[in-house]
C-alpha positions as a printed Julia matrix, in Angstrom:
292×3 Matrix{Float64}:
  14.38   0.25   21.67
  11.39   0.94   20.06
  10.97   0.43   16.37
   7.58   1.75   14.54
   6.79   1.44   10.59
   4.79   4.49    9.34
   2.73   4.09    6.57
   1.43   7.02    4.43
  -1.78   5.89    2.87
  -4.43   7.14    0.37
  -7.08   4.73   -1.08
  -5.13   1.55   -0.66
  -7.63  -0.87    0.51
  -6.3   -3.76   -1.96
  -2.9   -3.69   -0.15
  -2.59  -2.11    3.18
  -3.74  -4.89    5.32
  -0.86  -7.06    3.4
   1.61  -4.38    4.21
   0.64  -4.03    7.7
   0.38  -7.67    8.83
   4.51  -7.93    6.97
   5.49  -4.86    8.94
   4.4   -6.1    12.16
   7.0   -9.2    12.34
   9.59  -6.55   12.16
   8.95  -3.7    14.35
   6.98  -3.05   17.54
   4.25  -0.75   16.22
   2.97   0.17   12.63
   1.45   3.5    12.22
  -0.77   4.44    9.28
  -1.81   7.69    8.6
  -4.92   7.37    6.17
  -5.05  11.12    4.47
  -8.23  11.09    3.17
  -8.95   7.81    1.49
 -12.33   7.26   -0.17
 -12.05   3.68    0.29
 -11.84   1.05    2.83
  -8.38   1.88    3.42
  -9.26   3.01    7.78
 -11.15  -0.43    7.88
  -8.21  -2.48    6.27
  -5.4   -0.74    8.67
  -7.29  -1.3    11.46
  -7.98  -4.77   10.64
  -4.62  -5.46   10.65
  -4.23  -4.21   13.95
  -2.15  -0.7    12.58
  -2.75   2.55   14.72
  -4.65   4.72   12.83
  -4.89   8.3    12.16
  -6.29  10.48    9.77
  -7.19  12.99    7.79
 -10.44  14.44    6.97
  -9.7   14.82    3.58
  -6.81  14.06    0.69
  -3.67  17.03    2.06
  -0.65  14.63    0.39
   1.91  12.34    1.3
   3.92  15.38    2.81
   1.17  16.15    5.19
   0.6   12.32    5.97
   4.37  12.23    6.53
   4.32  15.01    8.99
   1.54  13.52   10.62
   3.2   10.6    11.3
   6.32  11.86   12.81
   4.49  14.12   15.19
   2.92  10.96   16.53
   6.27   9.14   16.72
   7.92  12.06   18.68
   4.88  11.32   21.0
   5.4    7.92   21.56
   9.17   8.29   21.56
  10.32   5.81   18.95
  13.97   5.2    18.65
  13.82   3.92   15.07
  11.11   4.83   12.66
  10.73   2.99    9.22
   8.59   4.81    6.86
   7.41   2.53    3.86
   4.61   3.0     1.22
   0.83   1.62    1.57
   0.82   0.09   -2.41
   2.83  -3.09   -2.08
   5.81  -2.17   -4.08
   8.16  -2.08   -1.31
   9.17  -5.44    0.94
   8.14  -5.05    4.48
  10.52  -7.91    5.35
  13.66  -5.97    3.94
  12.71  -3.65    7.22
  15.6   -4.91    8.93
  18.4   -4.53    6.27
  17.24  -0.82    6.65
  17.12  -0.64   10.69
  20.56  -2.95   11.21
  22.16  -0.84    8.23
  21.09   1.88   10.8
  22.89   0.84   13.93
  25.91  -0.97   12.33
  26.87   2.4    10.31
  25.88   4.54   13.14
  23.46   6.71   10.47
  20.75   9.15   10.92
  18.38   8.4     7.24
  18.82   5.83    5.64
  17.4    5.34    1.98
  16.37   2.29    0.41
  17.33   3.19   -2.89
  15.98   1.13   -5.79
  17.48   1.54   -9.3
  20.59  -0.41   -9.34
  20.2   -3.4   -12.0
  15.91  -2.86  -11.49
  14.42  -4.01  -15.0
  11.43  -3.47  -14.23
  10.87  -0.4   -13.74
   9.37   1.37  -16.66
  11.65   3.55  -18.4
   9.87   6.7   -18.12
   9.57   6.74  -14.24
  13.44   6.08  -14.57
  14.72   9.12  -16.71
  11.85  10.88  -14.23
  13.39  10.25  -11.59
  16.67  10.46  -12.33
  15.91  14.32  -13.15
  14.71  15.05  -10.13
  17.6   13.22   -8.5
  19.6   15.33   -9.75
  17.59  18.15   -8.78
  17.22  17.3    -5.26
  21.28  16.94   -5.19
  21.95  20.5    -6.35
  20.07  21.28   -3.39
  21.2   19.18   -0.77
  25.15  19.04   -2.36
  24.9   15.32   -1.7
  25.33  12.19   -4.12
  21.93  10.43   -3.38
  20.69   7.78   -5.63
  17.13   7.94   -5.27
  15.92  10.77   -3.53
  12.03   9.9    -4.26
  12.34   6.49   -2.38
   9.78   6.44    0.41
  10.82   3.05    1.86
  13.5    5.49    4.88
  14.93   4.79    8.16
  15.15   7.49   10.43
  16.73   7.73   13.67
  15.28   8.87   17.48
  17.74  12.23   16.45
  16.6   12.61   12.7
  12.81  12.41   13.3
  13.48  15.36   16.46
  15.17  17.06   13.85
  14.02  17.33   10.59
  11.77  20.27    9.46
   9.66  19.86    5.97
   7.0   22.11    5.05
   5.71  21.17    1.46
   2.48  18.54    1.69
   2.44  16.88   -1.22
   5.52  14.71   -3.15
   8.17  17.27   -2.76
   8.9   16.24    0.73
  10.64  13.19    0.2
  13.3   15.22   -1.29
  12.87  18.13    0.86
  13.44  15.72    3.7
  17.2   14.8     2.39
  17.87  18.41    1.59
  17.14  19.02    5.43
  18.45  16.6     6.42
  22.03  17.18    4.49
  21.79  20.95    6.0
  21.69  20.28    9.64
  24.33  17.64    9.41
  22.84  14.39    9.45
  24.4   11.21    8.69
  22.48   9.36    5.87
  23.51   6.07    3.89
  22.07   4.15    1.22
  20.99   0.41    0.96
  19.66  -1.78   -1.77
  16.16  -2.16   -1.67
  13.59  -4.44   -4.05
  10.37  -2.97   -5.45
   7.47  -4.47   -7.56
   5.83  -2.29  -10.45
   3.8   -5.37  -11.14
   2.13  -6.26   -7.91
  -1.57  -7.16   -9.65
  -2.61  -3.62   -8.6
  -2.74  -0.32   -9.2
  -0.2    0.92   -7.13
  -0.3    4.95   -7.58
  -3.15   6.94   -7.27
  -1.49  10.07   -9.34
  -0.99  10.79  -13.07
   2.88   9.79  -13.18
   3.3   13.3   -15.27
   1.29  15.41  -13.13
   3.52  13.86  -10.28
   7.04  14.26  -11.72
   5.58  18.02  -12.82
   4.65  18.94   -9.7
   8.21  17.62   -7.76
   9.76  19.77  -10.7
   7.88  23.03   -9.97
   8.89  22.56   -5.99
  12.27  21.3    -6.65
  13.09  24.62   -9.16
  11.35  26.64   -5.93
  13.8   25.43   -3.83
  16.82  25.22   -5.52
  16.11  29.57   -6.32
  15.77  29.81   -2.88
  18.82  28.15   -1.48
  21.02  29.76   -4.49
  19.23  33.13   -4.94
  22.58  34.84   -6.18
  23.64  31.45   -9.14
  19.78  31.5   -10.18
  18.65  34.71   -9.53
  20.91  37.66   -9.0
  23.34  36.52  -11.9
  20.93  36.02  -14.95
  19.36  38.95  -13.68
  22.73  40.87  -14.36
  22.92  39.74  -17.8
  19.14  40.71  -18.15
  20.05  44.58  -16.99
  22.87  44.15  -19.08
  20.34  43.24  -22.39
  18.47  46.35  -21.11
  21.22  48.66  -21.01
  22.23  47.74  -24.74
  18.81  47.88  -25.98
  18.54  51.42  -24.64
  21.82  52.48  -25.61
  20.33  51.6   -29.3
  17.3   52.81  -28.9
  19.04  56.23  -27.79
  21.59  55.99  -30.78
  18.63  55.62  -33.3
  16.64  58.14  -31.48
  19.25  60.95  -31.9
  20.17  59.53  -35.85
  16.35  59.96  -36.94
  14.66  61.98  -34.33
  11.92  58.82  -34.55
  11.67  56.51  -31.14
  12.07  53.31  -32.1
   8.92  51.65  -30.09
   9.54  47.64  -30.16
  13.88  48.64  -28.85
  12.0   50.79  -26.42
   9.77  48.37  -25.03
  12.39  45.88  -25.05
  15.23  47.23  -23.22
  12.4   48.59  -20.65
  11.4   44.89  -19.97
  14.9   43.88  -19.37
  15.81  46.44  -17.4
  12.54  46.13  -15.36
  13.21  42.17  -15.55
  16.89  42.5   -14.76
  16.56  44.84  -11.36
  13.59  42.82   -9.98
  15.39  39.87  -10.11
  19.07  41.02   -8.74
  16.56  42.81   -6.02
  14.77  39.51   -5.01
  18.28  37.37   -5.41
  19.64  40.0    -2.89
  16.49  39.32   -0.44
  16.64  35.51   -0.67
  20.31  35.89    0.24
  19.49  38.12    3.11
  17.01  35.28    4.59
  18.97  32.68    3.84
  22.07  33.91    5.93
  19.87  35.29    8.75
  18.37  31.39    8.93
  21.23  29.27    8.32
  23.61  31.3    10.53
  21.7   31.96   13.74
């Protein structure tokens, strides 16, 4: 059986060779994808003895992601651990993640981390309990952490999963696959550090949660076009029809078209038909790829 630890990595020189040489005890290959570092990040991997690869320049921890599971379809790995480069995750709680794997017979696994954590600050926890909830709209599933990037995945999950967004996002999008096709996925206890004695994220923690949000909202119109879409669009028509149906009334009283009821009710029902037209598009797609 072979076991690999992936490791998505950008500018993480102070900590990947740490991270590496505690993965290796645990697994039979660790594979870091470097996407784009500045720093001595290649060097440090390499050190460690990690296979490399990389990218030319900074595309995001989606793209690093996808990176590495194309290689570990390659090689053939039966169990794939993906863990962050920064240091905030334990490599040796590896194996509570790989034998809660095989004893519950699961395809993901997530190594959750909220439950009784102090430490974490209490922004990044309302944060990310948002987008939890967020992600489980999508996916119709009870997750605790879907941002977690310390994962098992099985031989089955890693042949099966499809994610397209590059950056953040696809932690999430990854469950909400995942969920969709049918996969088994369980939750264990993990620990993680926020005070490791480095600077463990290389994003503004706003600019990060903003742009999950923006994806997240993206993909929860597109899998319920008709809730989000098609239904406030009705009531929007439904504004415009009123609006015109006063502007009409006044217009016949006073013989004087009232401009700003006008305007209004034609933005609403412009507003109203575009969206009930696009809801009824996304629901088109979205049978014709989830029935075939």
């Amino acid at each position: 059986m072979l076991k690999v630890t992936c490791i998505p990595a950008y500018n993480v020189e102070t900590m990947i060779y740490d991270v590496v040489i505690r993965s290796k005890q645990f697994v039979d290959m660790v594979i870091v994808c470097d996407d784009g570092s500045v720093d001595d990040t290649i060097r440090q991997a390499s050190k460690a003895g990690a296979v490399v690869i990389s990218h030319e320049k900074n595309l995001g921890k989606g793209a690093a992601l996808k990176s590495l599971f194309d290689y570990c379809r390659k090689i053939n790995a039966d169990i794939v651990v993906t863990i962050d480069g920064d240091g905030q995750f334990l490599p040796e709680e590896i194996p509570k993640l790989t034998k809660s794997m095989i004893e519950n017979n699961s395809d993901v696994v997530i190594g959750y981390r909220f439950e009784d954590n102090e430490e974490m600050p209490a922004y990044r926890k309302v944060g990310n309990k948002f987008l939890d909830r967020m992600s489980n709209s999508i996916s119709e599933s009870p997750f605790r952490d879907t941002q977690s990037g310390f994962r098992a995945y099985s031989k089955k999950a890693v042949n099966t999963i499809d994610f397209n967004h590059a950056g953040f996002t696809a932690d999430a999008e990854i469950l909400i696959d995942a969920s969709q096709k049918g996969l088994k996925i369980s939750e264990e206890k993990v620990t993680v550090l926020y005070d490791t004695g480095k600077k463990t994220s290389t994003k503004n923690p706003i600019l990060h949660a903003g742009g999950v949000f923006a994806s997240l909202v993206e993909m929860i119109i597109i899998k319920h076009p008709l809730k989000y879409l098609g239904i406030p669009g009705i009531l929007i028509l439904f504004l415009g029809i009123v609006f015109s149906i006063i502007t009409f009334i006044i217009f016949n009283d006073l013989r004087t078209l009232p401009i700003s009821y006008a305007i209004i009710s034609l933005v609403f029902l412009t507003l109203g038909s575009m969206m009930i037209l696009v809801s009824g598009v996304l629901f088109s797609i979205n049978r014709t790829v989830y029935h075939k």
